[in-house]
C-alpha positions in Angstrom: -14.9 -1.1 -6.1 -13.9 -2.6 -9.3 -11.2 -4.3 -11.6 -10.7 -2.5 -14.7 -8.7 -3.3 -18.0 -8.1 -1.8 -21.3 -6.4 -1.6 -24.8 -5.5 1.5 -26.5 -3.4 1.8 -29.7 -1.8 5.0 -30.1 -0.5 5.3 -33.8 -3.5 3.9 -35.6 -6.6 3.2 -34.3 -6.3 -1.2 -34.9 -9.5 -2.9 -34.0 -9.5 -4.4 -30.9 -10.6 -7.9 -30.1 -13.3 -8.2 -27.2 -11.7 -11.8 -26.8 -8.7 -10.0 -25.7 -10.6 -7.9 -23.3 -12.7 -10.2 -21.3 -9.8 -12.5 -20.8 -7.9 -9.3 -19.2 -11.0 -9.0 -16.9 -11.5 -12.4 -16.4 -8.6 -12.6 -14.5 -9.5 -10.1 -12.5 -13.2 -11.7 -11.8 -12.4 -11.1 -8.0 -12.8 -7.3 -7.9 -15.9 -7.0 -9.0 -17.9 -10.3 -8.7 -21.6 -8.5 -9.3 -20.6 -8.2 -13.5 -18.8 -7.5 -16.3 -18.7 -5.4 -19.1 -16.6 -4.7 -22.5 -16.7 -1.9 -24.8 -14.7 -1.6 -27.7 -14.2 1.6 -30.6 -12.2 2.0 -33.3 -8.0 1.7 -31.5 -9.8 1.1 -28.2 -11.3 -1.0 -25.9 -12.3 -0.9 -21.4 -13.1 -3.9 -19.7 -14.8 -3.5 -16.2 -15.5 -6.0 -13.6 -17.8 -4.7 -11.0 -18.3 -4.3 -6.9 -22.0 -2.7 -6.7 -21.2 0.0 -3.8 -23.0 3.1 -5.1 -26.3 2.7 -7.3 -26.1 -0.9 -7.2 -28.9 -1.1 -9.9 -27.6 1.8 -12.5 -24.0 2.6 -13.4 -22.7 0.0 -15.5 -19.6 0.5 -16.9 -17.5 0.9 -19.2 -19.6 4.1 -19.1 -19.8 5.9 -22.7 -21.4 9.3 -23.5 -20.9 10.8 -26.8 -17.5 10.8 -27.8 -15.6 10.3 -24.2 -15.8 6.7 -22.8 -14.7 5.9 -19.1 -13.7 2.4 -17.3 -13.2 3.3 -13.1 -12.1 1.7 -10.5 -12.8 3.3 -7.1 -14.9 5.9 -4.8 -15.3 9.8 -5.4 -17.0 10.6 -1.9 -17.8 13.8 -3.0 -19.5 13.1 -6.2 -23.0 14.7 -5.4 -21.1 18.1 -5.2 -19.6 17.4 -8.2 -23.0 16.7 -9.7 -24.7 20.1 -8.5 -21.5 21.8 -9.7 -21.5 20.6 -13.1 -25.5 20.9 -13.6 -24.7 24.4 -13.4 -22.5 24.0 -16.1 -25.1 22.1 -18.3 -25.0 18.8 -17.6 -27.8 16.3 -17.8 -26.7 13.0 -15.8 -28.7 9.9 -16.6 -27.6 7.6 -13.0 -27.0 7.9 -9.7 -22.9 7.2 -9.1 -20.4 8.6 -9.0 -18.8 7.2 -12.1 -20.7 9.6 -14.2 -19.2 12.5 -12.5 -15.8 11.6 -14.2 -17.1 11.7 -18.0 -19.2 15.1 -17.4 -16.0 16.2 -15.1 -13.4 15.2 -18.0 -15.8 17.4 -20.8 -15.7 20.6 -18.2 -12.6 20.6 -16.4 -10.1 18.0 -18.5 -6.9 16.4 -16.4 -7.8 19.6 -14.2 -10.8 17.7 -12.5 -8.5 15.2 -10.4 -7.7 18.4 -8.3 -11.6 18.5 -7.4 -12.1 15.1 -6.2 -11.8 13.4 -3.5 -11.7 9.5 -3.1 -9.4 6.8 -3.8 -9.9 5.6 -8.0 -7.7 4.4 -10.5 -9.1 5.4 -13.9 -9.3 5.7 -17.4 -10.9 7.6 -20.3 -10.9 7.8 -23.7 -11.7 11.2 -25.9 -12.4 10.3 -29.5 -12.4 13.4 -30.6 -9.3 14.2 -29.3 -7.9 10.2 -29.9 -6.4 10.5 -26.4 -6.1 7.9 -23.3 -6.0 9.4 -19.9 -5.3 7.0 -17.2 -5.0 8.4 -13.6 -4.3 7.3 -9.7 -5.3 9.0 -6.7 -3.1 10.9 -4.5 -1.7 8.6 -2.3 -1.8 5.3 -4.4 -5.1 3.1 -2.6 -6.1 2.1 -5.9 -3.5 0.1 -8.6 -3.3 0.9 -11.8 -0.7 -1.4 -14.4 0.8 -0.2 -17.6 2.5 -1.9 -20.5 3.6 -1.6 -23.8 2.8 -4.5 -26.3 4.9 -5.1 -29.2 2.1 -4.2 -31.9 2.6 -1.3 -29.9 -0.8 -1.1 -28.1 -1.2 0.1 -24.7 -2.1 -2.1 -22.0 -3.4 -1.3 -18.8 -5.0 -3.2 -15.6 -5.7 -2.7 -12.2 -3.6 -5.9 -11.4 -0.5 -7.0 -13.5 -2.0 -10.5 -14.1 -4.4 -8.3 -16.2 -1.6 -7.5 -18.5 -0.1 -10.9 -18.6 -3.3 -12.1 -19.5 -2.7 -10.8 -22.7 -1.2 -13.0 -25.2 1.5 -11.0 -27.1 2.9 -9.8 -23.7 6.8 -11.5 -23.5 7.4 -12.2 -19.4 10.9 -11.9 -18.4 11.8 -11.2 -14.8 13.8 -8.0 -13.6 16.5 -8.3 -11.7 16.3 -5.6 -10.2 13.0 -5.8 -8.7 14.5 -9.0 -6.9 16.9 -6.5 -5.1 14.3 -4.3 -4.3 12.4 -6.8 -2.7 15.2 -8.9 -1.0 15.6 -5.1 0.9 12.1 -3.9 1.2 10.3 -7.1 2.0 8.1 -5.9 -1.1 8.9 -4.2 -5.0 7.8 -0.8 -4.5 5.6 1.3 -7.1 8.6 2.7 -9.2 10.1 -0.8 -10.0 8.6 -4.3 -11.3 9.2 -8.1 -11.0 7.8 -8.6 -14.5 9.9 -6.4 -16.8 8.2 -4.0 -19.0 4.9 -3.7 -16.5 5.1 -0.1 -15.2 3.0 0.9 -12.2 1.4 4.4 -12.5 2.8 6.4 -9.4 0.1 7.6 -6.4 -0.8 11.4 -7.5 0.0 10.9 -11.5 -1.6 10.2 -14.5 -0.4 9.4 -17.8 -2.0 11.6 -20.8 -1.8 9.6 -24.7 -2.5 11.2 -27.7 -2.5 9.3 -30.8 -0.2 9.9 -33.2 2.7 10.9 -30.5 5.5 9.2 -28.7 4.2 7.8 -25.2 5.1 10.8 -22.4 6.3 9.7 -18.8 3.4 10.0 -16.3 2.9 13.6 -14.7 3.1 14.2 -11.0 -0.7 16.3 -10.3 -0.6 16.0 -6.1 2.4 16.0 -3.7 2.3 16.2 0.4 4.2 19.5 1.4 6.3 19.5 4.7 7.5 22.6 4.4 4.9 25.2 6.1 3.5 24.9 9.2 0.2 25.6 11.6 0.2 27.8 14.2 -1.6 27.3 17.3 -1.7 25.6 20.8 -1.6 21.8 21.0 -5.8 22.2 21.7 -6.6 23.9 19.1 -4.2 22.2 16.6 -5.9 18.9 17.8 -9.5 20.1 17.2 -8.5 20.8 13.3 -6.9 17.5 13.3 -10.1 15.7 14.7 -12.6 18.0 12.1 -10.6 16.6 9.4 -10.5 12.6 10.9 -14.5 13.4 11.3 -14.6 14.8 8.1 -12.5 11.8 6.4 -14.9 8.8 8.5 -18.2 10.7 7.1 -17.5 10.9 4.0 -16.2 7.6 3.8 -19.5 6.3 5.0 -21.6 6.8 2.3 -22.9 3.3 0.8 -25.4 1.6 -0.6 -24.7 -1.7 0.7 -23.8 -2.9 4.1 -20.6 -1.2 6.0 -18.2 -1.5 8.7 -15.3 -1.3 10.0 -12.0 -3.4 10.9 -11.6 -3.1 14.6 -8.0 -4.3 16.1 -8.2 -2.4 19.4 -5.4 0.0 18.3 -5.6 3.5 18.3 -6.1 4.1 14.7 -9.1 1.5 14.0 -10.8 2.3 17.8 -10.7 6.2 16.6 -12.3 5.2 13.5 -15.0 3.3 15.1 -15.3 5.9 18.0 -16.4 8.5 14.7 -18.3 6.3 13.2 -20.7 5.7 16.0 -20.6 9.2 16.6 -21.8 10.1 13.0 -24.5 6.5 12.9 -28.0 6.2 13.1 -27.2 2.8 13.8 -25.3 0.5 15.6 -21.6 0.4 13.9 -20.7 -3.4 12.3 -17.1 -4.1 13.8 -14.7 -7.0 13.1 -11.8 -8.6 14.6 -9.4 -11.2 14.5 -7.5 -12.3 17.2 -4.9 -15.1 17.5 -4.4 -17.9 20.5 -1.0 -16.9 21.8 -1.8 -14.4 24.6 1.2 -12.3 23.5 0.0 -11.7 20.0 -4.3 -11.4 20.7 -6.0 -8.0 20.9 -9.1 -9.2 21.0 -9.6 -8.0 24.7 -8.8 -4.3 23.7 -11.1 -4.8 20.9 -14.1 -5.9 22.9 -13.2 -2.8 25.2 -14.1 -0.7 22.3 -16.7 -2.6 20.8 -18.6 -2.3 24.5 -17.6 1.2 24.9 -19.7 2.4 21.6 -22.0 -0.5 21.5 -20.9 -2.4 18.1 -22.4 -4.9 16.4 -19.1 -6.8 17.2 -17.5 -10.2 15.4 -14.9 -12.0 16.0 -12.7 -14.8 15.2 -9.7 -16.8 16.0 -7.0 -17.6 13.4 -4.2 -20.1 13.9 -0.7 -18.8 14.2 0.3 -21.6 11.9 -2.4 -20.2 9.1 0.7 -20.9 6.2 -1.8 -23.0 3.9 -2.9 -19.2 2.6 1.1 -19.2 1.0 -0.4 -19.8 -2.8 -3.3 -17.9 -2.6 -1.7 -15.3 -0.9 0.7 -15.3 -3.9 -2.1 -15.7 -6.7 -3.4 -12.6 -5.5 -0.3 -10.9 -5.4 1.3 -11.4 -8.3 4.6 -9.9 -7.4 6.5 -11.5 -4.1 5.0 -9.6 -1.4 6.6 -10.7 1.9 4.7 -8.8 4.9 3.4 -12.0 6.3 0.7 -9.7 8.2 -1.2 -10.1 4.7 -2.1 -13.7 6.0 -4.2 -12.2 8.8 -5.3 -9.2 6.4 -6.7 -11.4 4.4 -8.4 -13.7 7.5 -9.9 -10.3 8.5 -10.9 -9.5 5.3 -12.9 -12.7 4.8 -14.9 -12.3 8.2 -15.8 -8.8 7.5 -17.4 -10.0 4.1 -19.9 -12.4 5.5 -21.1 -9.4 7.5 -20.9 -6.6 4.8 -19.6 -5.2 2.0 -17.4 -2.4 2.8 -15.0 -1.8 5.5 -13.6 1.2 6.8 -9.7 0.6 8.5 -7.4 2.4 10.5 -4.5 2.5 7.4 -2.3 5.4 7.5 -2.1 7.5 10.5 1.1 5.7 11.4 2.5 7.2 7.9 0.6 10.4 7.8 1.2 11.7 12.0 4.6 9.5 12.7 3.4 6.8 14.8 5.6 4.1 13.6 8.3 2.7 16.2 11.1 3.6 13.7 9.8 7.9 13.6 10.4 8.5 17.4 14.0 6.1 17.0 15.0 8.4 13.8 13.8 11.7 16.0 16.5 10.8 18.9 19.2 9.6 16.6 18.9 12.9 14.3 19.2 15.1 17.8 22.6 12.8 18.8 24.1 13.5 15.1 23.2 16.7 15.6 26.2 16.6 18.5 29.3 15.8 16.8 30.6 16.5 13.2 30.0 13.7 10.6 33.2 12.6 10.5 33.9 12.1 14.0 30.5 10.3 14.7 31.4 7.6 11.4 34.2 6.3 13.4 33.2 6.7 17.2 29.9 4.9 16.2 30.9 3.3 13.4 33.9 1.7 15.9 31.4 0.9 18.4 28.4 -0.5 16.2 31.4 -3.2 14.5 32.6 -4.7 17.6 29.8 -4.5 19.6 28.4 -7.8 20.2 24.9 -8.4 18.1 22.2 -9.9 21.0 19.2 -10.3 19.0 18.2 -12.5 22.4 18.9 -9.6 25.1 16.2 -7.4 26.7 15.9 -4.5 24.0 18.3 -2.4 26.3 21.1 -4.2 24.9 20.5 -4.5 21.7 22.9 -1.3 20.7 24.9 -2.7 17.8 22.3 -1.3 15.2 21.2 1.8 16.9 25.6 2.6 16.9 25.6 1.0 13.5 22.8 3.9 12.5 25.1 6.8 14.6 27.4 5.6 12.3 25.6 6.8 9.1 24.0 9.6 7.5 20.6 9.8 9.0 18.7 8.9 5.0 20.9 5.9 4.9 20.0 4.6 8.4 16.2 5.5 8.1 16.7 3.7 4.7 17.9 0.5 6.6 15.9 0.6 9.0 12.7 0.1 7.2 14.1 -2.9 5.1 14.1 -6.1 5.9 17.6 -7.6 4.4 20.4 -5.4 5.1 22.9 -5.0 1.8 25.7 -6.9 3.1 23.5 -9.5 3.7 22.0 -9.0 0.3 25.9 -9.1 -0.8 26.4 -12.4 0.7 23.2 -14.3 -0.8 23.5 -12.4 -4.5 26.1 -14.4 -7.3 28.9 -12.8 -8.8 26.8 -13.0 -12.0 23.6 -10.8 -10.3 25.5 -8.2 -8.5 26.9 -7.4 -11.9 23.9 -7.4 -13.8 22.5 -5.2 -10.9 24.8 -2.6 -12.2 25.0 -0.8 -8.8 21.4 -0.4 -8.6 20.7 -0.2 -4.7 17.2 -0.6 -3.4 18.3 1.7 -0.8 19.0 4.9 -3.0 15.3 5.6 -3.8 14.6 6.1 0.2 18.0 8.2 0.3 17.0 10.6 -2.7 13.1 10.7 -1.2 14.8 12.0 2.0 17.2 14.6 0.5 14.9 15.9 -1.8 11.7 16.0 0.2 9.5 19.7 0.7 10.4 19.5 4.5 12.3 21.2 7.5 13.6 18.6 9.2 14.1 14.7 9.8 10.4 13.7 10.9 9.4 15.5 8.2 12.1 13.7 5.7 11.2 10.1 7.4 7.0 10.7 6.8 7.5 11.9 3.5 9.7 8.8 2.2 7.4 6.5 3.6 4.1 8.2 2.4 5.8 8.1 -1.0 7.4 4.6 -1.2 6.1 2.3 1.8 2.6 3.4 2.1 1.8 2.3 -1.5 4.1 -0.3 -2.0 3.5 -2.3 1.1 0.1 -1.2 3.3 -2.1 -0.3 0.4 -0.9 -3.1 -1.5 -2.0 -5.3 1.4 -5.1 -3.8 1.7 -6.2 -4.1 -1.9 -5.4 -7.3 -2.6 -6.4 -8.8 0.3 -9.3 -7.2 0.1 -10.9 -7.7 -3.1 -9.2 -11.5 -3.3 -13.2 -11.9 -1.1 -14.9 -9.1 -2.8 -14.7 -6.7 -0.1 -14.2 -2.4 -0.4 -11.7 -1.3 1.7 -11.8 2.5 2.8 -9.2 4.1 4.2 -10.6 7.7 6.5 -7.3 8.8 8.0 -5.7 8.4 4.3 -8.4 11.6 3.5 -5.9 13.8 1.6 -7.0 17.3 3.6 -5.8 15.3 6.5 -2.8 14.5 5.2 -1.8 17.7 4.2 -3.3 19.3 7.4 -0.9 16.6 9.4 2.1 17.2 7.6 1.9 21.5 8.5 1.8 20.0 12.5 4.7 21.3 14.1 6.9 17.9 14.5 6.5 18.5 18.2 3.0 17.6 18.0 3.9 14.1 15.8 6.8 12.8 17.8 6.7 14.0 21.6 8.0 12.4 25.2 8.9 9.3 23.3 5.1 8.7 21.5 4.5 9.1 18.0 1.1 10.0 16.8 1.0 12.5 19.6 -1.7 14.8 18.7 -3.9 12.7 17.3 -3.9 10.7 20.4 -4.4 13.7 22.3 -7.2 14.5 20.6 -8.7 11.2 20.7 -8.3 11.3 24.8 -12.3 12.4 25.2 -13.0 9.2 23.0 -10.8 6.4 23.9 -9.0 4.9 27.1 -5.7 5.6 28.0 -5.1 2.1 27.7 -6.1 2.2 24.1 -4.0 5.4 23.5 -1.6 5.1 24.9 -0.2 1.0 25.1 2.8 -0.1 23.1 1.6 -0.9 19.6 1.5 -4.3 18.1 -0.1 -4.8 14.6 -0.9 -8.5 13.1 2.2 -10.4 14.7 3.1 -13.8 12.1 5.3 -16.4 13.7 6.9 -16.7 10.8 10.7 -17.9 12.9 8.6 -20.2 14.8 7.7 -21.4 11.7 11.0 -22.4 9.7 12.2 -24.6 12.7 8.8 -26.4 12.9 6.3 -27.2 10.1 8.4 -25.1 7.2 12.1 -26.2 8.6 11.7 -28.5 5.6 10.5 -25.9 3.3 13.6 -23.6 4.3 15.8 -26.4 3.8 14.6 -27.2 -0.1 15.4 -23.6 -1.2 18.6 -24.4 -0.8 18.0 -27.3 -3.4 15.6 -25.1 -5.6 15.6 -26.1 -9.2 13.9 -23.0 -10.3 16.3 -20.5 -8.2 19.3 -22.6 -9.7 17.9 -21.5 -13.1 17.9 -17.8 -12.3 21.6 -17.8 -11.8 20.9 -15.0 -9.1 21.6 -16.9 -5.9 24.5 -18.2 -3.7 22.5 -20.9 -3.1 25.2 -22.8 -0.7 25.2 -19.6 1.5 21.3 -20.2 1.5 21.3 -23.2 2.9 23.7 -22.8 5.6 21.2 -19.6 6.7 18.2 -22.0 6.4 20.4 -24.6 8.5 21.8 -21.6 11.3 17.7 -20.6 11.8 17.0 -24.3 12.5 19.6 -24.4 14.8 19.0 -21.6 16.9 22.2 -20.2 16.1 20.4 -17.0 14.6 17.4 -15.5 13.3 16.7 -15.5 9.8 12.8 -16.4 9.6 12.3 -13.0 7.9 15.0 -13.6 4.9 13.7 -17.6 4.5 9.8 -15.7 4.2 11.6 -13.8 1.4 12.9 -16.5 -0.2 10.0 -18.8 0.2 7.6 -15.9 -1.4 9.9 -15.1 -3.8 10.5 -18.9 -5.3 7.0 -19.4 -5.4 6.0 -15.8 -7.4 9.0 -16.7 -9.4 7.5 -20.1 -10.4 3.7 -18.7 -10.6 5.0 -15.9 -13.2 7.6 -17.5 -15.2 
């Protein structure tokens, strides 16, 4: 796992300063604290900071051969194939890694050779002969890849954007826009940027350069299809499912350096581990953070499993109050990024790396087999629209949802005004909602005059509504899954991952993100994602020889922050002085009266807005760190 950087000038080839470079990688010194390197050509230049994973002694990069120079962040798991394939083919390799696989694999097969592997990377390459720049991202986004334009007209690109702002001709001016995003989506998502003119190169494209021609938009080269379907009974179905989870832990457990796994005692981490100490030698390294409030610790599940397959088990407690990790969290970052589960990410993250150096998590079944709380809601409210004609159900619900008394205090029960709120819309729009975090009217009321017009009806809700409609799917499941595995699982869970992950030099690997999988899970019948109220259905059904039922099948919980507790104890102050924020009176962008008045409602008890104030706090202090 690496940090990687680069220069590329695409109408003449301007020499590039190595000054420029290393301070692009410097900043970046985190990903890859075991070296650096810088190579430079004629209109060119890669930077590479360096994780030894894989042939910890050979591999340096940038890595040049001949004419066609390569800078890669990332893991091909199936390299070694790769290597016998392209022997055949003439090749004479001169390491052991897989980074070599890409310059050999660019010479054979050209952008044709990201179809053939399998990993997570973020790449580029340069072909002097043919004066081109080829950056790529994997399928489903684990690894970042930054873009700009510089006003001498040079490319930029870097894993993280404080690569690019590193550079000195690069103007920083915030995007409005972005803010709206973020204000909905807790976080700015891949299509959109705080920092205006720093594009992120979508999961599954790359972006081909050739000198002398007008910079092209990046090419879509992988998609998820919902459209077909397996055939088959629940049994068999779930023995392909578990070949390819096998499959994805295996491969994932090649390493030259010492690996394990992120253990929370869910179902997606305990199947992991349950794999992995099927397919070891060895005793599997597991770790685990748990937290002092009975309510929100897991540790006890963990143990379960950590007994059950005989782990080399760690574990530690982190305090709920753990806010001093605010400004690293948001050095790291860059952009706001307001999941406060990152603070526990990144507690987990620095206990796994005093035991090893890679980790294998539990990320994306939830995404890729429906197990998220919000799937099996959207399921029964699609089946219930399904009743009555559009019209009639947007004023009986819509009726219903505005007069019906919000109880964010009641037993769940009777908390209908959103669910009839939901009945109310057209199912995109209320999946939309449902996975933000700021709801547009309250967006509405905390915006200025001056920022809803420069917003210019951009909605950060539209880009879930237009994933949903035009999705390759058959129904809603299907339409839900897709969205998120195209705009929520990059934008907020890998995000998480990689940053929190390399902020301690640690490589994250993600075995239920294996794209077979994926696409295997997305041709289940919905009936075997969503079923009797569970999501993840299959999957856990398949697990049931492994794991307890009281792993499989308990309510979910996931890294739990305090954060309401929080702004009416140690941070009331903090929620107060936003209010009062020199730096968001600048922006113009902010009602900032209506601000404090939600700041002074949440101290009160009168509501619950610790979710928004964690915006705002996040978002004042990336807004002060950037500009």
């Amino acid at each position: 796992m690496c940090g990687i950087a680069g220069l590329f000038h695409p109408a003449t080839p301007k020499p590039v300063d190595p000054a420029r470079l290393r301070a692009m990688i410097g900043v970046q010194a985190h990903r890859g604290p075991d070296g650096q390197g810088v190579w430079t050509a004629p209109g060119v230049g890669f930077a590479h900071a360096r994780l030894s994973i894989i042939d910890v002694a050979g591999s340096p990069q940038p890595m040049v051969d001949g004419e066609v120079a390569v800078c890669f962040n990332g893991e091909i798991y199936n390299y070694r194939a790769l290597r016998d394939e392209l022997r055949e083919r003439g090749a004479v390799f001169h390491t052991d890694g897989d980074t070599e696989v890409l310059l050999h694999g660019w010479r054979h097969w050209g952008p044709a050779m990201l179809d053939r592997l399998v990993g997570m990377f973020a790449f580029a390459v340069h072909d002097a002969k043919a004066g081109t720049l080829f950056l790529a991202r994997d399928r489903l986004g684990v690894k970042p890849l930054h873009w700009a334009e510089l006003p001498d007209g040079a490319i930029a690109f870097a894993s993280e954007m404080k690569g690019i702002l590193a550079h000195p001709l690069f103007r920083r001016r915030p995007d409005i826009r972005a803010v709206e995003d973020y204000l909905a989506l807790g976080y700015v998502p891949d299509d959109a940027s705080i920092v205006a003119g720093v594009h992120k190169l979508p999961a599954g494209h790359f972006l081909l350069i050739e000198r002398g021609r007008s910079i092209p938009r990046p090419r879509q080269w992988w998609d998820v299809d919902f459209s077909e379907r397996e055939s088959g009974s629940a049994a068999t179905l779930g023995e392909g499912l578990l070949a390819h989870m096998r499959a994805g832990v295996t491969s994932r457990m090649v390493a030259d350096v010492p690996l394990g796994a992120f253990l929370s005692g869910g179902v997606d981490s305990s199947g992991v581990v349950a794999l992995m100490a099927e397919a070891s030698p060895r005793a599997v390294r597991t770790c685990t953070i748990g937290f002092e409030e009975a309510g929100h610790d897991e540790r006890g599940y963990a143990r379960t499993i950590a007994q059950r397959f005989a782990t080399d088990h760690v574990e530690r407690v982190v305090r709920a109050d753990d806010f001093a990790l605010i400004d690293t969290l948001v050095g790291q970052f860059d952009e706001p990024f307001a999941d406060a589960s990152a603070l526990a990410s990144y507690r987990l993250c620095q206990l796994a790396r005093e035991h090893v150096t890679v980790a294998l998590s539990g990320d994306g079944a939830d995404e890729a087999l429906a197990g998220y709380r919000r799937h099996v809601f959207h399921a029964g409210e699609e089946r219930v629209r399904g009743l009555l004609p559009a019209e009639l159900r947007g004023r009986l619900f819509g009726t219903l949802g505005r007069y019906y008394p919000k109880a964010d205090w009641a037993p769940r029960p009777l908390r209908a005004k959103t669910t009839l709120q939901a009945l109310g819309m057209d199912g995109a729009e209320a999946y939309a909602r449902a996975v933000g975090v700021t709801s547009p009217e309250w967006r509405a009321r905390l915006f200025s005059a001056e920022a809803r017009a420069a917003l210019g009806g951009h909605r950060a809700e539209d880009r879930y509504v237009a994933a949903m409609r035009d999705a390759p799917a058959r129904d809603a499941i299907d339409r839900a899954q897709y969205a998120d595995l195209k705009i929520w699982l990059p934008g907020d869970i890998l995000t998480k991952t990689d940053r929190t992950s390399m902020a301690v030099g640690l490589e994250a690997r993600e075995p239920l993100l294996d794209h077979r999988l994926v696409e295997y899970a997305a041709r289940l019948p919905a009936a075997m994602r969503v079923r009797g109220g569970q999501g993840k259905w299959l999957m856990k059904k398949a697990l049931e020889p492994y794991l307890p039922r009281d792993i499989l099948y308990r309510p979910k919980m996931g890294f739990v922050t305090p954060i309401s507790a929080w702004f009416r104890g140690a941070l009331a102050d903090e929620a107060a002085s936003l209010s009062q924020s020199g730096l968001l009176r600048e922006t113009g962008w902010f009602e900032l009266a209506e601000l404090g008045r939600i700041a002074a409602d949440h101290r009160a008890g009168r509501a619950d807005h610790g979710r928004t104030l964690w915006q705002m706090l996040m978002l004042e202090r990336s807004l002060k760190r950037l500009f």
